[in-house]
Structures are given as structure tokens and as C-alpha cells.
N, C-alpha and C positions, 0 to 999 in steps of 0.2 A: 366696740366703741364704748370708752366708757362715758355715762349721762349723767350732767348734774343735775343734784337739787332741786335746782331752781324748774328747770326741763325737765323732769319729771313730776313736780307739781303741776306747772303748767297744762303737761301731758293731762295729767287727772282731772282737770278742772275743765279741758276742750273733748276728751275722749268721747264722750255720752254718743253725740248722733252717730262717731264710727263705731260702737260696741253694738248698740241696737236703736231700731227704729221704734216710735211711738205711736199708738194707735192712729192721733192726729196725722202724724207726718203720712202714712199708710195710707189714708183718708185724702192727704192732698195729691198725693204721687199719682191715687188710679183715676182723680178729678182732671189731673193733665193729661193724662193719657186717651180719658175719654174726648176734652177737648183735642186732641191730636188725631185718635180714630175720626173725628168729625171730619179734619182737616183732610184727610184722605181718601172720606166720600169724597169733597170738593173736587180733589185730586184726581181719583175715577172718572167724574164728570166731566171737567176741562181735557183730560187726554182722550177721553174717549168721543166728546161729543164736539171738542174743538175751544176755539175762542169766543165761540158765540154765544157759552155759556156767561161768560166774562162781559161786563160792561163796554170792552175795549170796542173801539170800531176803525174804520181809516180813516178819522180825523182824529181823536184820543185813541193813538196809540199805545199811551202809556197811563197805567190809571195808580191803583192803590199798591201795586202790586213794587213799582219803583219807589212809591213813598215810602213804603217800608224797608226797600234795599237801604236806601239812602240813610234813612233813620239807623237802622241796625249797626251800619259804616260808623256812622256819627257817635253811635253811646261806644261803640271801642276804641272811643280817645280815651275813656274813663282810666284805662290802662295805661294806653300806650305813654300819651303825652305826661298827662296827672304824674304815675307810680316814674317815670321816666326823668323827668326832673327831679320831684323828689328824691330820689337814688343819688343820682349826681350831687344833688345840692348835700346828701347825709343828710336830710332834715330828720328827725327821731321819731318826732311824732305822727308820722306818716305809719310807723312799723303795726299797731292794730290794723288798719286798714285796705291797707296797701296788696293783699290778695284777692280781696274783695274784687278792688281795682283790673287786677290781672286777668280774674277769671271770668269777668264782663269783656274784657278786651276779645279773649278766646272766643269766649261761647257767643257773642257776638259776630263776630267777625266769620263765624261758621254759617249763621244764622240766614245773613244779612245776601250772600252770592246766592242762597237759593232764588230767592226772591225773584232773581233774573232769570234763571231758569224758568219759574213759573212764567215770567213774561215774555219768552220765547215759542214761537209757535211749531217750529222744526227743532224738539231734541235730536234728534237722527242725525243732527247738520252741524251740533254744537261743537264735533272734532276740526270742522274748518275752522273757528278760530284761532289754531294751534298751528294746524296744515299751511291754511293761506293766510297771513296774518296782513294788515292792511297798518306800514307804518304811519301815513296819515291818520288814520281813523283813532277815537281817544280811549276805545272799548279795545283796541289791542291791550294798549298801555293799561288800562283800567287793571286787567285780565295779570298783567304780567307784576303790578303793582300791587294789588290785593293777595294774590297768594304768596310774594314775597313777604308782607305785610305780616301775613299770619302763620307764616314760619318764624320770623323773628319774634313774636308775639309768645307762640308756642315755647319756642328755645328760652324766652327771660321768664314766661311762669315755671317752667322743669327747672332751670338753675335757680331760681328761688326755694322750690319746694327738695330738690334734694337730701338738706340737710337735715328737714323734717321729715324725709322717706326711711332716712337712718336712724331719726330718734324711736320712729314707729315701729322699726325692726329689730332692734335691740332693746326693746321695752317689752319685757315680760309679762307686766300690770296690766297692756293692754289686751284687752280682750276682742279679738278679731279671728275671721273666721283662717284657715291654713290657707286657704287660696287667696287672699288678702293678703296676709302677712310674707307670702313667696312675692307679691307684685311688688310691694314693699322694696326687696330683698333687690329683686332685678331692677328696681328702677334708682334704689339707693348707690346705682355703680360700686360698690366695693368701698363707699365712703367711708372714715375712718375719725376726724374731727381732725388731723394733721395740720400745724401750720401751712404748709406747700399747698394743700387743698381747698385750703379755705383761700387761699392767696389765687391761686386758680379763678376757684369761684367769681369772686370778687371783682378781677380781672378782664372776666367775659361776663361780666353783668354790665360793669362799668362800659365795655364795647357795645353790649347791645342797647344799653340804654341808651349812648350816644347816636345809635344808627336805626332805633324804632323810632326817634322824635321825628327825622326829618324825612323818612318811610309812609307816616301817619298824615304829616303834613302833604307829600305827594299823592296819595292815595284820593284824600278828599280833592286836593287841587286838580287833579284829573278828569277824578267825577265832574268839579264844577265844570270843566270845559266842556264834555259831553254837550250841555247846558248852552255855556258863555259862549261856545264856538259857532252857533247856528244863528239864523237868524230870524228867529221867533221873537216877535212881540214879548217884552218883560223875561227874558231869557238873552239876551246881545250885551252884555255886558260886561266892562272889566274889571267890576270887583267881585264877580264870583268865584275865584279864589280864596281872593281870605275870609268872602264873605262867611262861604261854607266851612273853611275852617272852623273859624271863629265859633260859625254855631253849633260842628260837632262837641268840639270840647265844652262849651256850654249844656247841649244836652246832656252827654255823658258824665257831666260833674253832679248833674242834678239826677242819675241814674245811680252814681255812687253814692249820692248822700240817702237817697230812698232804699239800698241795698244794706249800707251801715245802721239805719234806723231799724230794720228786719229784721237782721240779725242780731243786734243787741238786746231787742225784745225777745224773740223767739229763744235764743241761750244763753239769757242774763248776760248778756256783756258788758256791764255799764262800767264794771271798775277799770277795762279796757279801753271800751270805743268809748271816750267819758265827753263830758256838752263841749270843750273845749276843742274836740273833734268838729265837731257839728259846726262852732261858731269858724274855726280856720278855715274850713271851704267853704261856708257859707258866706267867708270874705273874697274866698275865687269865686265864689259864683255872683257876686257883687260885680265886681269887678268886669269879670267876663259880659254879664248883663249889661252893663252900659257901653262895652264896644260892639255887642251886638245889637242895642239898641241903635249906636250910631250908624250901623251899618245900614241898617232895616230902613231910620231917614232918609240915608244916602240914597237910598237904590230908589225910593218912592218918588222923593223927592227932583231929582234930576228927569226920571222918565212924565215926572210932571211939568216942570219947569220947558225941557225939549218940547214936549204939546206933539212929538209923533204921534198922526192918527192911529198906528195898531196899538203903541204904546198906552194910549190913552182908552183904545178899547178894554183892555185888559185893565185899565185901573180905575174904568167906570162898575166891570164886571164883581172889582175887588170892594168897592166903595159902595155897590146900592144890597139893599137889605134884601129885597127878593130873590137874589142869587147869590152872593158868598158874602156878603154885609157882616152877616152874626161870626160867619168863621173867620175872617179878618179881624173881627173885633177883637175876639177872645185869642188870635194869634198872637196880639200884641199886646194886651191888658194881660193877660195871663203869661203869656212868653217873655214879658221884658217889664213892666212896671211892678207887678203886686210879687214876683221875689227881691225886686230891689227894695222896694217899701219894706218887707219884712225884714232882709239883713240887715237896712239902714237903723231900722226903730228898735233900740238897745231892750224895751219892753218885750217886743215879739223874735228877739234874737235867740230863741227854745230851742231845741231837737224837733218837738213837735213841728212849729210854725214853719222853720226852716226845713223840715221833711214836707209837709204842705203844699209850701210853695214851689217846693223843685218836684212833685206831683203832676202840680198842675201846670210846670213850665213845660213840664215833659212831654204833659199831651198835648198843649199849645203848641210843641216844636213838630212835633208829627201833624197837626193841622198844617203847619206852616210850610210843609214838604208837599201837601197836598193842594196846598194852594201854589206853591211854584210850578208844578204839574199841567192841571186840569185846565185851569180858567185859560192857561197860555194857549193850548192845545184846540179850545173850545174857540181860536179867535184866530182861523188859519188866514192866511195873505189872501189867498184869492178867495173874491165873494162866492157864496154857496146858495145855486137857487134850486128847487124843484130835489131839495133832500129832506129823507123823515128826520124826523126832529130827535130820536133816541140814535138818529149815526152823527147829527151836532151834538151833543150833550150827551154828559158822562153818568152814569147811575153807577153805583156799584152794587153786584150781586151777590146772592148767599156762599155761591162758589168763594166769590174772592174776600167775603168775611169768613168763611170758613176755613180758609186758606191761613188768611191772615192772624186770625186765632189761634189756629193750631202753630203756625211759625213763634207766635208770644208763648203759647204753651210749651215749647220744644224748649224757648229759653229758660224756663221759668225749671223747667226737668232738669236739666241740664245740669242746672247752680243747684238744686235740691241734691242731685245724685254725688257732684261734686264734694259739695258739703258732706255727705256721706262717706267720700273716701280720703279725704286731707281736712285738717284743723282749718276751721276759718281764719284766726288770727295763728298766725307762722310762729310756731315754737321756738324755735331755736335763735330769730332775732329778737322774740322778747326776753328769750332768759339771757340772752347777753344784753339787753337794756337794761334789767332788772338787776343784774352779776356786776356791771357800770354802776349804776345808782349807791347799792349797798357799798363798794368799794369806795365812793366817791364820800360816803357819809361817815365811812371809820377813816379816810386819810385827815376829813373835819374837824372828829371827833379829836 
């Protein structure tokens, strides 16, 4: 296949982290692994010793362990939906980014079903979901919609990166090791840069993109009924749908823009991923911000206004300071006001500020999973007399921060090793933005 120019500049300019590693990076690789070895003492400990090393009891069934499923679910809209419209719409300047997007969607979405594993107390039993599948129940569907989910997910980053599998293989400059460069070879299909192929491509991108939007949106809407279908106090609801939509792709947009700032730091990206980047989603993340703020009123609001006693127990629980006060607070000051203040205020419209603030919406939003969990759980229908007080109330254990660390660790590996064997920003649609541009300036000229 013959490369231009322009893609094989490019090529030289993204090469570095696949030719070799730096001491630094070396440095952070075995800092995750170690955080991961942790995670799998945790993991010796809960299979061997049980649940009881875990917080959980039979009244918090579910502790931090779902908060994280859930969360994990949530940032792989960063892909699916985000890079998924973009596509459809052509927008251009999506093209720096937009792998980033993908590869959160994946590495996520691998990430996030463990989770539920850990919080299952029979692995031995987990073939019945397959075996005897329960079409009432929402954890069939879940089951049957997540791994759909993430075969389509999988299938639009491979058709993305193809064309860059064949720039990598037919680039001699690049210095990569033989068994690399074969992977290359085999996952390049036989690519050739052919009109017909590239029409192909195109073709089943524009399909998948069509049918991961409304896949992504299922997946969450599922989850929320899990949730919305029961009826627990501050969980009986019917906008847990779009509520949970809404907040995935919020999370997620603020996981891409923390992933764009990282990467343009770490390998000078800036003539690429440039502020104008920053400020465009930082207009989604605006945006999104105020319907999920609306939503957060909605939900608080109405279970106030009804004055149901369990409802209300659960919103005294969320309201007084000696139990979830502070993490309520900071759910919603930091989840939905102080990133809208920052995209609003044209002064604090930076990379920095706007990486900042979708930081700390990030972790507000994981707060925010943990407080739809616990307090609910913590506030069962029937009254509870003559039980100890750690099987009412939830602690969590070094088991399940070690768990939980090592799950954040495994992602953080994941996108590092990634990075390692494909270009962060996708060659081959910038040198055709690039090959666009300069054509567009001598038709000008």
C-alpha cells in the first residue's frame, strides 16, 4: 500500500510510545500492577473467606462494589454515544479525539461487568444465568444487553483502527519489534487503501454507529430499572431512565475530556488536541450539566413534595450532616454547579479549568452512585428491632477498596498498553484532514 506524505509524517510525529517505552512510563506500568497485585489479595480474601469480609450484609446487599459496575457502564458512553454521533454528523474536529473516546468505551465496558462478579456470592452458579434465564427479571436483559453492547463497541474501534493497522505495516520507519509488526499484518485484513475498501469501511461504520447509540441508551435504561422496578424508598421511580442515561454520558464526557488533557500533556499533543477542543465539549458538558441537574431536582423534589414516609426517610438520611450531609453536598456542588460555572465564565473557559472541573464532576458522579445505593438500602420497609448496628449500616472494607483500586488500576493499564500498540490520534483520518485542508487552500489560492 502505497503511504502519503502527509501519513507518514504523522506516523513520525505519534511513533515514540510504540518504538519504545520511557523510564517514566516503566515506572507507571509496575505502580499499576502493584496497585492490581493488591487488588488480588482483596480477591484471595473475599473468595476464600466469603462476603463477610465485604461490608455487604442482608440488609445492604449491594455496596461499592455496584457503584463502580454502574460508574464503569456510565464513562462508556464517552465512546459509544459522544464518537457515535460525531461520526454520523462528519463533524471534523472530533478526528484528534475520537479514539480516545473509543478506547474508554472498550476498556470500560470490560472493566465495569466485573464488578458484578465480585458482588455475586456463587461464581459456581453464574452459568444459570445463561441456563435458566428469568425473562421477567432485568439482569437477564442487563446480561444479554452489555455484552451486545460491547461487541458493537469492540467491532466500531477495530473498523476505525484498520486503516492505521496498514499504515503501521507498510511503514518501514517504524521501528517495532517482528511480533508487533506480524499483529499489524493480521489485523490489517489484507487492507490496501482501494476505493471499494474504504467504501466498505465507511459503510459499517456509519451501520455501527447507527445501532451502538441506541444499544448504549438500552444498556443504561436496563440497568436503571434493575433500580426503578423495585420498590425501595428513593429507587420506585419513572425517570430512572433517562435519568441514568443522561448522567452516563455526562460522566463519560468529563472522563474524555480528563483523558484528552493527559494525553496532550504526556505527548505534546497540543497542535492536535488544541483549546478549541477543550472548549467544544466543554459546551456538551454544559449542556448535559443542566439536564442533569434538572433531573437530580426532579427526582428530590417530587419524593419531597409526595412526603412518603420511607421516601422521606431516605431524604432525611441524604440531608442531615452526620450521615451522608457532606457527600450529598459535594454530589451536587461538584456534580452539576462548579463545571457549569467554569464553561459558563469565558475567563475560566482553559483546558486546565475545564479538565478540573470534569475531575471533580467525575468523582461527584461516583459519589453520586453511592448514594443511590446505600442510604436506600440502609432504610428497609419493614422496621428492624434487636439487630447489630454494622448488619444496618454499610462500612466499606480494605477488601473492597482494594478491589476497587485494583478495577481503576486495570483501567488505567489497559489505555497505557493500548497507547502502546496504536497511535492515540488515528493517522490516517488526520492525513486525510490535513490532504482536505492543503487542497482546499491551492483550489483558494
Amino acid at each position: 500500500m502505497t503511504i502519503s506524505d502527509k501519513a507518514k509524517t504523522l506516523l513520525s510525529e505519534f511513533s515514540g510510545p510504540l518504538e519504545k517505552s520511557t523510564t517514566i512510563s516503566k515506572i507507571w506500568i509496575f505502580f499499576l500492577v502493584l496497585l492490581i497485585a493488591w487488588g488480588m489479595v482483596g480477591l484471595y480474601y473475599q473468595v476464600r473467606y466469603g462476603h463477610v469480609v465485604t461490608g455487604m450484609r442482608d440488609h445492604v446487599v449491594w455496596g461499592i462494589f455496584i457503584a463502580n459496575f454502574i460508574f464503569f457502564i456510565g464513562i462508556s458512553y464517552a465512546g459509544a454515544v459522544i464518537s457515535g454521533v460525531l461520526h454520523l454528523l462528519k463533524i471534523e474536529w472530533r478526528k484528534p479525539f475520537i479514539r480516545i473516546a473509543e478506547l474508554i468505551t472498550v476498556i470500560a465496558t470490560i472493566i465495569g461487568p466485573v464488578f458484578i462478579l465480585l458482588c455475586v456470592g456463587r461464581l459456581d452458579r453464574l452459568h444459570h444465568l445463561i441456563i435458566y434465564p428469568r425473562l421477567q427479571s432485568p439482569i437477564t436483559w442487563d446480561v444479554l444487553a452489555i455484552s451486545t453492547y460491547l461487541m458493537g463497541s469492540i467491532l466500531l474501534l477495530y473498523l476505525a483502527l484498520i486503516r492505521d493497522f496498514a499504515i503501521y505495516r507498510d511503514s518501514p520507519e517504524l521501528k517495532v519489534p517482528n511480533w508487533q509488526r506480524k499483529w499489524y499484518r493480521w489485523l490489517a485484513l489484507g487492507f490496501r487503501n482501494t476505493p471499494e475498501q474504504n467504501r466498505r469501511i465507511e459503510i459499517s461504520m456509519q451501520l455501527l454507529a447507527i445501532m451502538i447509540i441506541p444499544l448504549a441508551i438500552i444498556v443504561h435504561s436496563v440497568l436503571s430499572w434493575i433500580f426503578g422496578m423495585t420498590l425501595r424508598p428513593g429507587w420506585h421511580s419513572t425517570i430512572f431512565g433517562p435519568y441514568f442515561v443522561l448522567a452516563a454520558i455526562y460522566s463519560g464526557t468529563g472522563v474524555l475530556i480528563i483523558a484528552m488533557w493527559v494525553f496532550r500533556k504526556i505527548y505534546k499533543l497540543d497542535e492536535y488536541i488544541q483549546d478549541k477542543h477543550f472548549t467544544y465539549v466543554g459546551y456538551m458538558l454544559l449542556v448535559l450539566a443542566a439536564g442533569y441537574g434538572y433531573f437530580t431536582f426532579s427526582e428530590y423534589l417530587t419524593h419531597w413534595y409526595g412526603s412518603e414516609h420511607w421516601d422521606m426517610e431516605v431524604l432525611h438520611k441524604l440531608f442531615n450532616w452526620e450521615e451522608y450531609g457532606g457527600l450529598f453536598l459535594f454530589a451536587n456542588l461538584g456534580g452539576i454547579v462548579l463545571p457549569m460555572l467554569i464553561v459558563a465564565i469565558p475567563s475560566l473557559r482553559k483546558p486546565g479549568w475545564i479538565t478540573f472541573g470534569s475531575a471533580v464532576m467525575v468523582l461527584a458522579m461516583w459519589v453520586k452512585r453511592y448514594l443511590i445505593i446505600v442510604p436506600t438500602l440502609e432504610t428497609p420497609l419493614l422496621p428492624i428491632q434487636d439487630t447489630r448496628v454494622e448488619f444496618v449500616y454499610y462500612s466499606i472494607t480494605w477488601v473492597e477498596w482494594s478491589l476497587t483500586i485494583g478495577g481503576l488500576a486495570t483501567f488505567l493499564l489497559l489505555f497505557t498498553l493500548a497507547s502502546k500498540f496504536v497511535t492515540i490520534i488515528p493517522v490516517a483520518e488526520m492525513s486525510e484532514t490535513k490532504a482536505e485542508s492543503v487542497h482546499l487552500k491551492m483550489e483558494t489560492t
